[in-house]
C-alpha positions as a Python dict, from the first residue, in 0.01 Angstrom:
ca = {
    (1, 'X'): (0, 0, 0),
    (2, 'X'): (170, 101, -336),
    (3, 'X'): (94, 538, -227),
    (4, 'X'): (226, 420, 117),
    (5, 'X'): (553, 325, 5),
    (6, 'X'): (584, 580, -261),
    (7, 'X'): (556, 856, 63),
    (8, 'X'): (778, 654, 258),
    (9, 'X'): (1047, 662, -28),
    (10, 'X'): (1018, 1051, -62),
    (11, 'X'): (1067, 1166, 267),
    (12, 'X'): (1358, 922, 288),
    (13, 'X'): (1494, 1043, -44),
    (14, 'X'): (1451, 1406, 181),
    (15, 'X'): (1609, 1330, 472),
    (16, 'X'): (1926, 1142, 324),
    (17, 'X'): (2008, 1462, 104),
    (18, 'X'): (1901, 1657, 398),
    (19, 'X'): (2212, 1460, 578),
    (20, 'X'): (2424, 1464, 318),
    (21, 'X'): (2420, 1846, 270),
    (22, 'X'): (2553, 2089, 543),
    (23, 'X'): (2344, 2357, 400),
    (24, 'X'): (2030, 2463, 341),
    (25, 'X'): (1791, 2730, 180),
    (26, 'X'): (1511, 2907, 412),
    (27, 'X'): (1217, 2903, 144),
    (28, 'X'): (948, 3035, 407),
    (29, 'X'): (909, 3166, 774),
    (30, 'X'): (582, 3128, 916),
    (31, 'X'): (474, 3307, 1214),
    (32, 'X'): (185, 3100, 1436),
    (33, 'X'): (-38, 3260, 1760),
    (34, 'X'): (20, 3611, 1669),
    (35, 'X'): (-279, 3784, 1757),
    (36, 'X'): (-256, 4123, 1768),
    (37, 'X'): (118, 4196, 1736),
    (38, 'X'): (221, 4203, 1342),
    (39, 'X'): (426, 3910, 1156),
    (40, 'X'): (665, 4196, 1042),
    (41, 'X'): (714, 4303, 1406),
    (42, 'X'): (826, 3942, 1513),
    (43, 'X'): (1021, 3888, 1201),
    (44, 'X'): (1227, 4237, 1239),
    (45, 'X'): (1365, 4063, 1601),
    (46, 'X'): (1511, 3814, 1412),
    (47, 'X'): (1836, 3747, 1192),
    (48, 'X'): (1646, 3467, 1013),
    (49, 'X'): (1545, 3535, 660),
    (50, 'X'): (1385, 3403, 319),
    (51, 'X'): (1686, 3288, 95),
    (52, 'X'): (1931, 3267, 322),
    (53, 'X'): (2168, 2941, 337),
    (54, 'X'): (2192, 2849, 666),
    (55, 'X'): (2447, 2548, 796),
    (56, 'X'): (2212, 2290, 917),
    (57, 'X'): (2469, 2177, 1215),
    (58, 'X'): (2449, 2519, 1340),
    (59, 'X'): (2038, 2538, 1311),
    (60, 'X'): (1951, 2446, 1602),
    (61, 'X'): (2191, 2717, 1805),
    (62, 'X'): (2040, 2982, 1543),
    (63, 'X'): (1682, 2920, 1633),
    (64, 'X'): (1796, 2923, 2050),
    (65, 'X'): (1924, 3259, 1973),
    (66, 'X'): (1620, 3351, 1776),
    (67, 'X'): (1400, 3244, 2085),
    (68, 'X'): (1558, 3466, 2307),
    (69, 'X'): (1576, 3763, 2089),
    (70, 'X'): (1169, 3719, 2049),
    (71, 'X'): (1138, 3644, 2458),
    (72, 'X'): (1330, 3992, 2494),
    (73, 'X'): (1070, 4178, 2352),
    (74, 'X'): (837, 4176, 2665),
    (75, 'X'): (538, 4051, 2438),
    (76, 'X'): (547, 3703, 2492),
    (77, 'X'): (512, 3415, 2757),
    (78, 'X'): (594, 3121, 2520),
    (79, 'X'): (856, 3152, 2260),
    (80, 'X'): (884, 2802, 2023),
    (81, 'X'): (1103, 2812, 1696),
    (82, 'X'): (1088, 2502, 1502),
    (83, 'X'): (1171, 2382, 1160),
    (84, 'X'): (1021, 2157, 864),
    (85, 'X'): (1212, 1997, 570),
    (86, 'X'): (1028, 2094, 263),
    (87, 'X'): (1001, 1757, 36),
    (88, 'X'): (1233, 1765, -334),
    (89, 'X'): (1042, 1757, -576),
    (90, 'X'): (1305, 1749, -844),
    (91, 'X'): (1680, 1539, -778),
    (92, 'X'): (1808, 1863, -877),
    (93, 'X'): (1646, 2071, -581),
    (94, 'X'): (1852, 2216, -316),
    (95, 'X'): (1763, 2067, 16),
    (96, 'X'): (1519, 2359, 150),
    (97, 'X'): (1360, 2400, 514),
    (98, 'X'): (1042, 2630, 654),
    (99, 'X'): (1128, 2787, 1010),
    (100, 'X'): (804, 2772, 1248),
    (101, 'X'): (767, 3060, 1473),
    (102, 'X'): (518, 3001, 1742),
    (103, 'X'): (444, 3251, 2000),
    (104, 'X'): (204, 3245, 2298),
    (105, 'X'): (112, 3623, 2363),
    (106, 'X'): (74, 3788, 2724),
    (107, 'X'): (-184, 4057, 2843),
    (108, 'X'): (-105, 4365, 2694),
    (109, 'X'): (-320, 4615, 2942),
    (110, 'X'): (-278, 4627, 3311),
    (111, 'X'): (-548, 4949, 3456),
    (112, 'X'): (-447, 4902, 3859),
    (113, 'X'): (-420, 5120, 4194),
    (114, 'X'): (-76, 5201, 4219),
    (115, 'X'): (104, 5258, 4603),
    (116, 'X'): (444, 5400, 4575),
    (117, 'X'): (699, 5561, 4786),
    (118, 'X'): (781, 5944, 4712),
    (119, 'X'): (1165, 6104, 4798),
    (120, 'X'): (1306, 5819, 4915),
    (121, 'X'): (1414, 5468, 4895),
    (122, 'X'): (1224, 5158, 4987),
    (123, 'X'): (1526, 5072, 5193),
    (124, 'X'): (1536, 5430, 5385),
    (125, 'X'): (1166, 5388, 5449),
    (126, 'X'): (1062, 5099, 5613),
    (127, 'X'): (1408, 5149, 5802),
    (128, 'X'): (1416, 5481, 5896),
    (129, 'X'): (1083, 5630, 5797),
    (130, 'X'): (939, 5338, 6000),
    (131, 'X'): (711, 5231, 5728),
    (132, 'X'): (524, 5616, 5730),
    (133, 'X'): (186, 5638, 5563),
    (134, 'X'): (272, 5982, 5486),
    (135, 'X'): (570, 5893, 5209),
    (136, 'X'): (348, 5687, 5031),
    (137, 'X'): (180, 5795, 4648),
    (138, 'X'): (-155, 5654, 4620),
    (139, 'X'): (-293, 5654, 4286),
    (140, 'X'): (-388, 5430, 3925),
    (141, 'X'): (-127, 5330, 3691),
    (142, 'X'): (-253, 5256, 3353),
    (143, 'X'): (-10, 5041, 3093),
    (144, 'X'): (-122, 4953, 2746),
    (145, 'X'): (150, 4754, 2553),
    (146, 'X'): (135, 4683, 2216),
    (147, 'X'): (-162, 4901, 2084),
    (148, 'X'): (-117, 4929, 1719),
    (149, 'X'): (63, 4551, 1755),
    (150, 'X'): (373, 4715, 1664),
    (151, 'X'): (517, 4701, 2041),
    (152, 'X'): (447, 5008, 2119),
    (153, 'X'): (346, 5116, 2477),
    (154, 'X'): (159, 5365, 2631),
    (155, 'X'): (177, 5458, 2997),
    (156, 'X'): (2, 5700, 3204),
    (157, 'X'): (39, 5744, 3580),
    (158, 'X'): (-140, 5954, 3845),
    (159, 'X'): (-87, 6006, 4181),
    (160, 'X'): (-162, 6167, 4512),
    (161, 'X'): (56, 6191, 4886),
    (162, 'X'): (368, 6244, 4918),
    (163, 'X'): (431, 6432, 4533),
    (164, 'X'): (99, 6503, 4330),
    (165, 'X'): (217, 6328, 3976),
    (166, 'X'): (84, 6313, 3643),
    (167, 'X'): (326, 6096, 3364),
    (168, 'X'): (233, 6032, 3034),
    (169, 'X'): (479, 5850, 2803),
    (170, 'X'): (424, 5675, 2478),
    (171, 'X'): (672, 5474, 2276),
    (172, 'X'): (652, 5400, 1916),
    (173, 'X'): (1001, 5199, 1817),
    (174, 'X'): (940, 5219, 1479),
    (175, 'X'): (790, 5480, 1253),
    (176, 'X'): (940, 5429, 944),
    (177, 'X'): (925, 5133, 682),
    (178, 'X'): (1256, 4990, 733),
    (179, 'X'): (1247, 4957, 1098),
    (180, 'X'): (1489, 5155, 1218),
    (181, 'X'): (1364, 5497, 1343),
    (182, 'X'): (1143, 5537, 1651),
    (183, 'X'): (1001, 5829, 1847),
    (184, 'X'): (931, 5892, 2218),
    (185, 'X'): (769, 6166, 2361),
    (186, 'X'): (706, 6206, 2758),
    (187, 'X'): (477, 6469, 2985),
    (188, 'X'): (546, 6491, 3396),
    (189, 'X'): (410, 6697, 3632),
    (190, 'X'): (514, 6721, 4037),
    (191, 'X'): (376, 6923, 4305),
    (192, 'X'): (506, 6854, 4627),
    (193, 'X'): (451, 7002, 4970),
    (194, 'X'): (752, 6906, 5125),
    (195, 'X'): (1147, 6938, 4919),
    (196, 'X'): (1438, 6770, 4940),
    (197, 'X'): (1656, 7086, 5015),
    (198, 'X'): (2008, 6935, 5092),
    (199, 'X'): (2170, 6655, 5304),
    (200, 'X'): (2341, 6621, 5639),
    (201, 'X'): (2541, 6327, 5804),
    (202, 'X'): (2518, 6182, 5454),
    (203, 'X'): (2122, 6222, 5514),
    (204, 'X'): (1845, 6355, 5324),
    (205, 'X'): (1730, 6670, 5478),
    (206, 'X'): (1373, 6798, 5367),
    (207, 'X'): (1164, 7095, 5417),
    (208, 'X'): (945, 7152, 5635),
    (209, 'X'): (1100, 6841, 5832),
    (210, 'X'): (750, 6731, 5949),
    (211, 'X'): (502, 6628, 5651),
    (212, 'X'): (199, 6901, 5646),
    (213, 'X'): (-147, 6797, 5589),
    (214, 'X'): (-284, 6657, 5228),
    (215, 'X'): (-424, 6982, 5115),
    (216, 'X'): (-134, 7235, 5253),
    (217, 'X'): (81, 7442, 5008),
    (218, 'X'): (258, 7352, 4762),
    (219, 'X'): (624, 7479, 4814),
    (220, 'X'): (810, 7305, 4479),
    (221, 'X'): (686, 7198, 4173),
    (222, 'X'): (852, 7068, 3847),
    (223, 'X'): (711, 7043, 3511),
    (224, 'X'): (940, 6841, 3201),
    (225, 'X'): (773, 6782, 2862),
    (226, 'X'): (1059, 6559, 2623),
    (227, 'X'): (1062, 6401, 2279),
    (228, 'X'): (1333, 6104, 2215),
    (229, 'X'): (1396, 5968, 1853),
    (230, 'X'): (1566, 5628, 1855),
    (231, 'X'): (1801, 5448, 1571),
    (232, 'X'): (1800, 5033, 1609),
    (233, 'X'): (1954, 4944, 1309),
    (234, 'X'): (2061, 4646, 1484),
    (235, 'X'): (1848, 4510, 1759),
    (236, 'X'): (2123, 4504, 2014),
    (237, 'X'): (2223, 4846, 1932),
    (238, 'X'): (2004, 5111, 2011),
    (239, 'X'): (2084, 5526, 1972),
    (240, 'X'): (1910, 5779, 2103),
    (241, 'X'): (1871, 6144, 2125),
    (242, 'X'): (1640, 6343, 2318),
    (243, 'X'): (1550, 6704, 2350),
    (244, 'X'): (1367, 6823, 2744),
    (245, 'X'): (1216, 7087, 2839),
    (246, 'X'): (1204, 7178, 3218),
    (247, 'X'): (1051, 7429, 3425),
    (248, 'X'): (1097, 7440, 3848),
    (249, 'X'): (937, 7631, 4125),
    (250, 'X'): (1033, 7665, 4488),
    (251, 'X'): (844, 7889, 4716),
    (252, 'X'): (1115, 8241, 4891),
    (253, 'X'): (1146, 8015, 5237),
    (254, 'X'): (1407, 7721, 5045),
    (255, 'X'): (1555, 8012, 4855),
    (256, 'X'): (1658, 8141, 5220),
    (257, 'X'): (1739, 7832, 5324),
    (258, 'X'): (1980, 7701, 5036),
    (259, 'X'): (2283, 7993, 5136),
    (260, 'X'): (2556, 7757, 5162),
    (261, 'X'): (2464, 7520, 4867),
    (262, 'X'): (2148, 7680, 4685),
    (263, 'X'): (1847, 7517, 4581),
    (264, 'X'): (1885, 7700, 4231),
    (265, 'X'): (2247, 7927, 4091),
    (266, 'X'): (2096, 8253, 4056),
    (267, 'X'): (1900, 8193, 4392),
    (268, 'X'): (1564, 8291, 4207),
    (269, 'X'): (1249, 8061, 4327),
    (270, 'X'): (1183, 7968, 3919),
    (271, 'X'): (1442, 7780, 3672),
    (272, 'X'): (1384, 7661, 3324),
    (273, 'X'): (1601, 7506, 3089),
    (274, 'X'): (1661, 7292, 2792),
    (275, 'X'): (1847, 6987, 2795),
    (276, 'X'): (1985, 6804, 2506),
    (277, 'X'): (2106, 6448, 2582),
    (278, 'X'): (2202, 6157, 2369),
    (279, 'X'): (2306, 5756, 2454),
    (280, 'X'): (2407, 5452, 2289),
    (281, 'X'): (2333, 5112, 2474),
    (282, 'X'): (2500, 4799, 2395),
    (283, 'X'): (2315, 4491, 2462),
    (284, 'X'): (2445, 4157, 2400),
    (285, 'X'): (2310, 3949, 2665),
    (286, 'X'): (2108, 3650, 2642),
    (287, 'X'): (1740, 3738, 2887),
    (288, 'X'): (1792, 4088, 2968),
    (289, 'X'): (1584, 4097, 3286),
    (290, 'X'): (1830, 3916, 3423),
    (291, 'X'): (2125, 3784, 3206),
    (292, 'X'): (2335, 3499, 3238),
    (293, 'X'): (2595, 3577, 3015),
    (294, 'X'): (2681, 3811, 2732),
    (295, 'X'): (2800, 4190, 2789),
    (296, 'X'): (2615, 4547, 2845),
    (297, 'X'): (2682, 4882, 2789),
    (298, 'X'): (2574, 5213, 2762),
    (299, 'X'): (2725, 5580, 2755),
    (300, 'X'): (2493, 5867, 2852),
    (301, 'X'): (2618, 6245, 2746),
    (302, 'X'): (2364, 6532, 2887),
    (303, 'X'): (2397, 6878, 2825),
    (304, 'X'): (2145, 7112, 3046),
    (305, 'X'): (2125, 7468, 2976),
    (306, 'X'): (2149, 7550, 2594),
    (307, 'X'): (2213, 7904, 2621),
    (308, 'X'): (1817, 7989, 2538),
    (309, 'X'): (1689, 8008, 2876),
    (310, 'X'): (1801, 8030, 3232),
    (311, 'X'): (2156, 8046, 3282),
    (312, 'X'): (2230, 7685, 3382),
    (313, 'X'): (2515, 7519, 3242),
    (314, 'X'): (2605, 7136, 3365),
    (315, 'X'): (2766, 6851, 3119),
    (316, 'X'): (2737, 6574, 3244),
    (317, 'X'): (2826, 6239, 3099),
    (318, 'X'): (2710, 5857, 3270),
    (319, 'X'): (2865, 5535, 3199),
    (320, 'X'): (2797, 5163, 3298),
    (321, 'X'): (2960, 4798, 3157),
    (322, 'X'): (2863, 4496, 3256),
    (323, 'X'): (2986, 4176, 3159),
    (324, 'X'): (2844, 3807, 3235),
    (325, 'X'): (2973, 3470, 3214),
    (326, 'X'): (2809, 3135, 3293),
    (327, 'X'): (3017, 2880, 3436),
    (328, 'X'): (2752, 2620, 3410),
    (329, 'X'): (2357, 2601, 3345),
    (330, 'X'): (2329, 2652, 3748),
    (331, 'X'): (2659, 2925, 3795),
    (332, 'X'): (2711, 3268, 3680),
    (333, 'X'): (2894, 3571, 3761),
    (334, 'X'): (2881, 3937, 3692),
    (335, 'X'): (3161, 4215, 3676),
    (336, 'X'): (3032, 4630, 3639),
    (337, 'X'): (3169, 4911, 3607),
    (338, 'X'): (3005, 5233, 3606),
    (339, 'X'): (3110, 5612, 3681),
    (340, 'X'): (2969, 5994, 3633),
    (341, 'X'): (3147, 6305, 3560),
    (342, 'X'): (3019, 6616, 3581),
    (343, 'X'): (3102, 6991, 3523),
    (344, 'X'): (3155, 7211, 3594),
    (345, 'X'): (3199, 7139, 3952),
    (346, 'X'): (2970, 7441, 4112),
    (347, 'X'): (2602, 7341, 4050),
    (348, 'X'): (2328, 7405, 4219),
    (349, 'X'): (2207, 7147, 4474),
    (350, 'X'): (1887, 7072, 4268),
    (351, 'X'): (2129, 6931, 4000),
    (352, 'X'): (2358, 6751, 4229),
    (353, 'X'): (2353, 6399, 4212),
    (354, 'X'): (2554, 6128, 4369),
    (355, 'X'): (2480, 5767, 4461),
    (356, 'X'): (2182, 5630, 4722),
    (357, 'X'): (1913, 5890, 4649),
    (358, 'X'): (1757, 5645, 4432),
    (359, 'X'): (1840, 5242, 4328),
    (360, 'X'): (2189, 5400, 4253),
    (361, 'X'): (2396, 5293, 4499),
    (362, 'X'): (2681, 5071, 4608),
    (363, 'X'): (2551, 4786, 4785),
    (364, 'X'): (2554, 4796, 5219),
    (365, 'X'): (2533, 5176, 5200),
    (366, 'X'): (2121, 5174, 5096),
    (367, 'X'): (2088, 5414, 5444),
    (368, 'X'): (2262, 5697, 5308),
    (369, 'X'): (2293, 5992, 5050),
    (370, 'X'): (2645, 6064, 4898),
    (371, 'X'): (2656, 6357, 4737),
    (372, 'X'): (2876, 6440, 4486),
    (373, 'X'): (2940, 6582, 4129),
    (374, 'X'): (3183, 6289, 4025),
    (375, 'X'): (3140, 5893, 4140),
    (376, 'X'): (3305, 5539, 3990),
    (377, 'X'): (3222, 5185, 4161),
    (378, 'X'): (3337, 4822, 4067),
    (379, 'X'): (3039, 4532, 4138),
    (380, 'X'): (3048, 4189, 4118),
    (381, 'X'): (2866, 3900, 4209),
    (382, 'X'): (2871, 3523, 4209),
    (383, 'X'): (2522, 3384, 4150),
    (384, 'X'): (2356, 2990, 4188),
    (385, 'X'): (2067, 2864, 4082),
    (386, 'X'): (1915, 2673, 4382),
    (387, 'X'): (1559, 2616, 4260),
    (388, 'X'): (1346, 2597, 3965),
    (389, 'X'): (989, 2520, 3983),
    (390, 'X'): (654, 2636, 3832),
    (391, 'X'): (334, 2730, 4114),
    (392, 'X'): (-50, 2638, 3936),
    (393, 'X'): (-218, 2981, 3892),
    (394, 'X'): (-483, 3019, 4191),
    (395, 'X'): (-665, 3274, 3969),
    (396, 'X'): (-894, 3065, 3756),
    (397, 'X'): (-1076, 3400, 3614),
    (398, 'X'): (-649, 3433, 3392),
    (399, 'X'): (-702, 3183, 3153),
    (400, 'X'): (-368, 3280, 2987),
    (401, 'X'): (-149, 3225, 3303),
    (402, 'X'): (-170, 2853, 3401),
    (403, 'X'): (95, 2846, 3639),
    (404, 'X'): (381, 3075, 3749),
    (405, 'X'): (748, 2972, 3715),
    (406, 'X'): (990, 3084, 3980),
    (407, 'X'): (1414, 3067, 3963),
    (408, 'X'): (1560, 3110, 4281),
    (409, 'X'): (1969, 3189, 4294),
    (410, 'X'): (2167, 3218, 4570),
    (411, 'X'): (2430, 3509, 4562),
    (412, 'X'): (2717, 3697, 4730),
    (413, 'X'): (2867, 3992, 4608),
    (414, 'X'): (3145, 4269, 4677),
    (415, 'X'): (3162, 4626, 4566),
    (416, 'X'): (3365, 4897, 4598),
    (417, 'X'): (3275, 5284, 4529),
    (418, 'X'): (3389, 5647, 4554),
    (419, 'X'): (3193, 5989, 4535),
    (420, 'X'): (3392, 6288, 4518),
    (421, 'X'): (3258, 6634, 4623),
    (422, 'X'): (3389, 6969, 4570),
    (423, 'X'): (3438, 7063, 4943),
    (424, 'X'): (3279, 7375, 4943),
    (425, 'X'): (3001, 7321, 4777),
    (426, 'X'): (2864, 7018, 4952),
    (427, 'X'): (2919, 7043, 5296),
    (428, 'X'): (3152, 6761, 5286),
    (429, 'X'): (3241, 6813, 5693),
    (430, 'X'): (2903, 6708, 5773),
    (431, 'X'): (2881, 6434, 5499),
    (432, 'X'): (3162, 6224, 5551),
    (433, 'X'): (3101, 5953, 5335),
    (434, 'X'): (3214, 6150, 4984),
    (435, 'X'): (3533, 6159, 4893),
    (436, 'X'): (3637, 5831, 5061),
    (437, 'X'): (3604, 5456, 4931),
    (438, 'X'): (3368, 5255, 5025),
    (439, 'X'): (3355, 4899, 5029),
    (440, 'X'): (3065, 4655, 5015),
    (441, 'X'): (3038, 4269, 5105),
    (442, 'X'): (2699, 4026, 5155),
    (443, 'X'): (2476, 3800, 5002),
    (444, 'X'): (2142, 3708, 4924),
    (445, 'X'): (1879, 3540, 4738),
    (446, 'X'): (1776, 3630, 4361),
    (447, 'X'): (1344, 3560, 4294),
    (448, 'X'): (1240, 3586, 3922),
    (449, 'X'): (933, 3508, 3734),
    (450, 'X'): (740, 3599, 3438),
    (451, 'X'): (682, 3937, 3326),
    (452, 'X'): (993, 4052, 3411),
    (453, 'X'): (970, 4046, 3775),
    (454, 'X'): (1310, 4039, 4007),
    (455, 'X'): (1282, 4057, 4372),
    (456, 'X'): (1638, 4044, 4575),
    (457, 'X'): (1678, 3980, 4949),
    (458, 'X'): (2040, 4100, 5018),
    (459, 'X'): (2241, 4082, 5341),
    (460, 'X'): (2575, 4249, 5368),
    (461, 'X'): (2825, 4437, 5565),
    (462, 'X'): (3036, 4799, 5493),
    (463, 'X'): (3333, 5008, 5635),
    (464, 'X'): (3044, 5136, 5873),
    (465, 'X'): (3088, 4867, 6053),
    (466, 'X'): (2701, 4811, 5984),
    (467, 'X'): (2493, 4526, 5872),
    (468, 'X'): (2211, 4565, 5688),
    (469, 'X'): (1887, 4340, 5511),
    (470, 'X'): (1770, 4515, 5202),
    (471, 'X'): (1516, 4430, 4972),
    (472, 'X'): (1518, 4535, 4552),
    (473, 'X'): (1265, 4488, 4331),
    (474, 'X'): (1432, 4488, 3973),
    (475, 'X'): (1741, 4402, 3844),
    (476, 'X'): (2037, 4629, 3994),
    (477, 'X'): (2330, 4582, 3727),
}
């Protein structure tokens, strides 16, 4: 009974100074369910460390904060930061408290068949492809995150159909002691029998217009080998600059075909060039896969063409902001802004790029191609959590995936865009969508879950006079 009171009197003694004290020192950090990634990996993601006096009404925000910056690393399905008030040993002691970092790791290697589509959009094919076999990649993706445990990834894709693709990419964010420094080098390879050779009625136009058989010739191929090195001296700022090389074949028929706008500048069937490009990204939100609140940037500069090869010569420089607010712990919003410039304004149509030939488009114009050397649009969107539940894991065989949470958020948005083309050079007659604005208006459901994973379901309406049901499957802002 005596020892019993004697314990109860210390951590009383603890707490009280504990209260009394606004402060206190962070004597250790320990790091819990860590298997393969490394303690100094997890503890680099953080802005938590040994010695520091921390204001103990303010603790509890800290470690939130701390949680999501460890979530945002992709490694992890569970995410816990706790703390522990060491016991004073001496009335002379500083009050003193261990932070608990417990993490809950997810699989790190995914080896699957892989089904893509190839030169176009989801959107354009299953609306006016008609859901063609013949568009479709068939092939294995292989992604192995966090090797070494130092999140690094490696990723290797190859593929068949459509384009004939081999990728290889491997990312290493950190090769030096302090941290800061990272490296990423990247292989592709494309052989296609069919090329995108231009666009009409704001419509991709290919070549031959029919797809040939499996084994046919190849009529373009592309070949790009790259090395990035990164600077993250803070985690939520991130430099880098990368070096490409890039090599491009097109058989003499799309040489003859490309007169008004051609396929390549010195209308030769070969290009090769070196690019140098360089970006700094912002990234102050709170989950980035799909933030609530907090702000984005990033700033892309690319020069192609640097005067050692071909004669190509494009700057070209990208820009997107994003900022997020949350009304409530169900109501958010987004406003973005994002633009390209490029010059000069001749180029070749095989480095022409506008908005729609991929996920970058203005919303309620997914059905078309626009062209253009220079572009600026204005989204936002008003978003509401309508459900939040968690689905028990029918897959007994993934021990590590017990159930599967779902958020579902109810949206509408409006956007508003331009593309401007150099008349001549585009056939802006025939595509009349550049050079005009074009305004966007819907709604739609948001689906996340684990892992990243986004799906939208969007409905909307544009100066068409169309409406249109679109489907994305990551996070468009």
């Amino acid at each position: 009974m005596p020892r019993f009171a004697i314990i109860v009197c210390l951590l009383m003694s603890c707490l009280s100074t504990f209260a009394e004290s606004p402060y206190a020192n962070i004597t250790a950090i320990e790091v819990t369910g860590n298997k393969r990634t490394k303690t100094a990996i997890i503890l680099r993601e953080t802005n938590l460390t040994i010695g520091e006096k921390i204001d103990t009404n303010q603790l509890r925000q800290r470690l939130d904060q701390n949680e999501l910056r460890l979530f945002n690393m992709g490694l992890f399905s569970m995410v816990n930061l706790s703390y522990q008030i060491n016991e004073l040993l001496t009335e002379k002691q500083k009050p003193s408290i261990t932070i608990i970092i417990t993490v809950a790791e997810r699989y790190y290697l995914f080896v699957a068949p892989e089904v893509s589509i190839s030169g176009i959009t989801f959107n354009n094919w299953w609306k006016q492809k008609n859901l063609s076999l013949k568009y479709l990649d068939a092939g294995i993706r292989i992604n192995q995150k966090n090797i070494s445990g130092r999140n690094d990834e490696l990723k290797i894709n190859l593929n068949s159909g459509f384009t004939n693709t081999i990728k290889m990419a491997y990312r290493l964010p950190y090769i030096d002691r302090q941290k800061i420094y990272g490296i990423e080098p990247k292989i592709k390879l494309y052989r296609n029998r069919v090329a995108l050779v231009g666009t009409q009625n704001n419509q991709q136009v290919f070549y031959p217009d029919t797809i040939p058989p499996l084994l046919s010739e190849v009529i373009q191929s592309h070949f790009e080998a790259s090395l990035a090195v990164s600077r993250r001296k803070d985690i939520r700022i991130t430099q880098r600059v990368e070096l490409k090389y890039e090599t491009n074949t097109i058989n003499d028929t799309i040489v003859q075909l490309n007169q008004l706008v051609p396929f390549f500048l010195n209308k030769q069937n070969q290009l090769q060039f070196l690019s140098l490009i360089a970006d700094i990204e912002y990234n102050f939100t709170d989950i980035q896969f799909y933030p609530q609140k907090g702000w984005y940037h990033n700033t892309t500069v690319e020069k192609n063409g640097l005067g050692l090869l071909d004669a190509v010569n494009r700057f070209k420089i990208n820009s997107t902001t994003t900022y997020y607010h949350l009304f409530s712990n169900r109501m958010s919003a987004l406003f973005n802004v994002k633009g390209q410039l490029s010059f000069p304004l001749l180029q070749p149509y095989y480095l022409t790029s506008g908005l729609g030939a991929s996920d970058n488009n203005i919303r309620t114009y997914e059905d078309y191609v626009i062209d253009g050397q220079h572009y600026a649009m204005c989204r936002t969107a008003f978003r509401y959590q309508v459900a939040q539940f968690n689905i028990k894991n029918p897959v007994k065989l993934i021990k590590k995936i017990q159930s599967v949470p779902l958020n579902i958020y109810a949206k509408s948005f409006l956007e508003l865009g331009k593309v401007w083309a150099l008349p001549n050079n585009l056939n802006t007659s025939i595509n009349n969508l550049s050079n005009t604005t074009l305004p966007g208006i819907g709604a739609g459901l948001d689906i996340t879950s684990f892992y990243d994973l986004v799906l939208s379901i969007e409905y909307g309406f544009n100066k068409v006079g169309e409406h249109n049901l679109v489907f994305y499957f990551n996070f468009e802002y």
